[in-house]
C-alpha positions, -999 to +999 in steps of 0.1 A: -240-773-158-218-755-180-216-754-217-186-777-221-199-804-196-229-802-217-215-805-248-193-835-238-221-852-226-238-853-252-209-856-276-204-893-256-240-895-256-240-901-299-204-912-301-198-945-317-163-939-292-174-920-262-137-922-247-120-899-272-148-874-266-135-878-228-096-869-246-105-844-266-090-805-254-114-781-257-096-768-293-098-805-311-112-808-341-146-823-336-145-833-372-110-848-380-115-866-348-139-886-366-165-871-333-189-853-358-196-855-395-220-832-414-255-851-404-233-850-368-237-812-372-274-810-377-282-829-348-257-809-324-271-776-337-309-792-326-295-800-295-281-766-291-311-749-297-330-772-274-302-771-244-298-732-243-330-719-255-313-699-289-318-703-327-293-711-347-294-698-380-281-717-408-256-690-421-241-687-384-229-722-389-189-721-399-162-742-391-144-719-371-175-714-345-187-756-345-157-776-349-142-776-315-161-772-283-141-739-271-157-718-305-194-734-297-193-724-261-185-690-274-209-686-299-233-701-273-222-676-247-227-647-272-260-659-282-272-657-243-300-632-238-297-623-274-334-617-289-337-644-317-364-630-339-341-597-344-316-613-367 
């Protein structure tokens, strides 16, 4: 499964409106479409970490690289194979 079918899977998994997750382009807003708030965050970046087997520190969080689902799956992709524990 790729990043962004798992990432819309769960974004419709926790969404009060599953449909606009299904509407969303990959470069929507996650937040000013009302799909994630802040505690929204903290339970993607768990799922994340479970889903793909990579830490996420807390200063790698920005807007830029977890509002939209294109700059997750990038920062996912980067993260692939990347030791954790040499950050």
């Amino acid at each position: 499964m790729s990043i962004e079918t798992s990432l819309r899977t769960y974004l419709c998994e926790i969404s009060l409106f599953p449909e606009l997750v299904d509407q969303l382009t990959i470069q929507d807003s996650l937040f000013t479409s009302g799909i994630l708030d802040s505690l929204g965050l903290i339970r993607l970046i768990s799922f994340l970490e479970g889903e793909f087997s990579v830490t996420i520190p807390l200063e790698a969080v920005s807007a830029e690289q977890f509002s939209t689902i294109a700059g997750i799956a990038r920062y996912i992709e980067a993260r692939d194979g990347k030791d954790d524990n040499s950050e």
